[in-house]
KOLZA-457385 format. One line per field, with one value per residue (C-alpha): residue number from 1; residue in three letters; x, y, z. Coordinates in Angstrom, 2 decimals, decimal comma, padded with zeros to 5 digits, always signed. Example, Ala and Ser with C-alpha at 12.3 -4.5 7.8 and 13.67 -1.06 7.14 Angstrom:
2
n = [1 / 2];
res = [ALA / SER];
x = [+012,30 / +013,67];
y = [-004,50 / -001,06];
z = [+007,80 / +007,14];
! end
This chain:
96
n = [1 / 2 / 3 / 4 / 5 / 6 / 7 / 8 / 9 / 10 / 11 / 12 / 13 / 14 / 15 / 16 / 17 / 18 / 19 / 20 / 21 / 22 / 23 / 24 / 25 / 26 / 27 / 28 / 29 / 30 / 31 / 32 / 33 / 34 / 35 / 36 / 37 / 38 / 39 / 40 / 41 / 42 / 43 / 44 / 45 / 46 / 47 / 48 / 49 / 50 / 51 / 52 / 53 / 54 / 55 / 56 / 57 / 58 / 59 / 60 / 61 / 62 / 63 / 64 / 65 / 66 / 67 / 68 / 69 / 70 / 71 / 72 / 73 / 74 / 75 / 76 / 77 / 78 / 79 / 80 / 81 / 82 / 83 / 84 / 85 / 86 / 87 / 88 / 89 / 90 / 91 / 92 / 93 / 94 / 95 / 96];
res = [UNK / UNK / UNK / UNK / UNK / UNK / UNK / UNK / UNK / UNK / UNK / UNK / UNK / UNK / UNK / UNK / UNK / UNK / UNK / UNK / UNK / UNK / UNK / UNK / UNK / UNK / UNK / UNK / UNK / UNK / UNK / UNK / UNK / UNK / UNK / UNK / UNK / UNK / UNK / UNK / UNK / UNK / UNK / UNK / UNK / UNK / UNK / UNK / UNK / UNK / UNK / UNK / UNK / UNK / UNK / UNK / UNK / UNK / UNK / UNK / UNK / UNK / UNK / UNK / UNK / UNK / UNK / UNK / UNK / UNK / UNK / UNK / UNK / UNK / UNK / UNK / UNK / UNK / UNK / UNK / UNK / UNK / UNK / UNK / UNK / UNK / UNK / UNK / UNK / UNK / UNK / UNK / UNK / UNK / UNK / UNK];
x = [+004,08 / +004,97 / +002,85 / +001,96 / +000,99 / -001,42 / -004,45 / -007,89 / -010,42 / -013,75 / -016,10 / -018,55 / -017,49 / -015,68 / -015,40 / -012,99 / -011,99 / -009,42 / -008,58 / -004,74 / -004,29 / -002,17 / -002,40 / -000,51 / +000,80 / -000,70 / -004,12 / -006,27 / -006,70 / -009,96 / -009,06 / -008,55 / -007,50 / -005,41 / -005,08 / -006,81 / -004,21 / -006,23 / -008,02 / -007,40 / -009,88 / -008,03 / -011,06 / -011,39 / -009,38 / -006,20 / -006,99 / -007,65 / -005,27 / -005,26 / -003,43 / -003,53 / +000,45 / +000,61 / -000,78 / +001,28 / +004,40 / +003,79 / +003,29 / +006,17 / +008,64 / +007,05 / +008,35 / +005,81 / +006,39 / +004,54 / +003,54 / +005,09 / +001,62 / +001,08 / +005,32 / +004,15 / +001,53 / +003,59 / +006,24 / +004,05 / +002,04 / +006,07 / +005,46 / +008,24 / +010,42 / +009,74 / +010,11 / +013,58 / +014,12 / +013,11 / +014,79 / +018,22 / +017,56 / +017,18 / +020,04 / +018,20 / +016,93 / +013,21 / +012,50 / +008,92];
y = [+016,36 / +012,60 / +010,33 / +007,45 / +003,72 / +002,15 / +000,88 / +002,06 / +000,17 / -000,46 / -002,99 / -003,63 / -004,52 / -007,58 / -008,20 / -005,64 / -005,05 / -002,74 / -000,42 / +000,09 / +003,84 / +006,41 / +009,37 / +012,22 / +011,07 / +013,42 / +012,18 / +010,28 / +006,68 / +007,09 / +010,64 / +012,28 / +009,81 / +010,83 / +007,17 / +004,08 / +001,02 / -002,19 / -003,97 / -006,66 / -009,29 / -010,79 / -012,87 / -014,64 / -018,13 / -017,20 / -013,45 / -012,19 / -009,47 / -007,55 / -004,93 / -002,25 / -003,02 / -000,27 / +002,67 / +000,92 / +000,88 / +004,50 / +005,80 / +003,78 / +005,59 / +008,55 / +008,04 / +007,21 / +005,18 / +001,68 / +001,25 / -002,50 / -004,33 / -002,62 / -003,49 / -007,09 / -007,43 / -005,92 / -008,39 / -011,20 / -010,13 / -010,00 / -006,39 / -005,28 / -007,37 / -005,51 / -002,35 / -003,06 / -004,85 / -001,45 / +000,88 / -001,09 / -001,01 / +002,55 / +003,58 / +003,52 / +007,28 / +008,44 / +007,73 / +007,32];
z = [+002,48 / +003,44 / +001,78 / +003,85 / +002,25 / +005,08 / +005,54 / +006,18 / +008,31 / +006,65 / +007,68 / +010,87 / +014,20 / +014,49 / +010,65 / +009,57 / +006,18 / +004,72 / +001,94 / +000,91 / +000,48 / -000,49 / +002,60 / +004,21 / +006,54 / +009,29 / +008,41 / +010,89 / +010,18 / +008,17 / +006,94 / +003,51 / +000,66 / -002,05 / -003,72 / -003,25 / -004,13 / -003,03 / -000,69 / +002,15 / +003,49 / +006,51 / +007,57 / +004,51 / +003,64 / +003,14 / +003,86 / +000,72 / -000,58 / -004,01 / -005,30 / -008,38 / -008,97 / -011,04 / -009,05 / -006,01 / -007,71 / -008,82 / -005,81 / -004,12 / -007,16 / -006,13 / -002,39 / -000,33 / +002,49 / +003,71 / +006,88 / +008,25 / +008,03 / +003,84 / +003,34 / +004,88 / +002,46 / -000,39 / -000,11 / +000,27 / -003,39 / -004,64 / -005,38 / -003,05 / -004,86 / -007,92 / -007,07 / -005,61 / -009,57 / -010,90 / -008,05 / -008,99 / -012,89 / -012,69 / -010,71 / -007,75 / -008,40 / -008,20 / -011,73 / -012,92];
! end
């Protein structure tokens, strides 16, 4: 099973707001969630972005993958940064 990072469209028409979550990746866009990792507000000043760093970074150990908008959004937080910190520290195995 790959586990995908993405996000999930909530939110009426023409306002759209988004869960981060953790999914298999052959789920459909609003489908089954195993994990639910943050939110994002792009209509908002600023568009709005928050994170539960440690659930993200878990799952990131674990393997999953981001999509390019979540890895966008990751690096921008600095979260990226520090899982590459902890990937190198470790060896760069799947330690958890």
């Amino acid at each position: 099973m790959t586990v995908k990072i993405r996000l999930q469209r909530i939110g009426a028409k023409k306002r759209p707001f988004y869960r981060i979550v953790a999914v298999d990746s052959r789920e459909k866009r609003d489908g089954a969630v195993i994990a639910q990792l943050g939110k994002h507000h792009p209509i908002m000043d600023g568009s709005q972005t928050e994170f539960n760093e440690e659930s993200t970074l878990k799952w990131l150990k674990l393997g999953a993958q981001p999509t390019k908008t979540v890895l966008d959004l990751l690096k921008k937080e600095n979260i990226w940064q520090k899982f590459k910190n902890l990937k190198i520290s470790s060896g760069g195995g799947n330690a958890i």
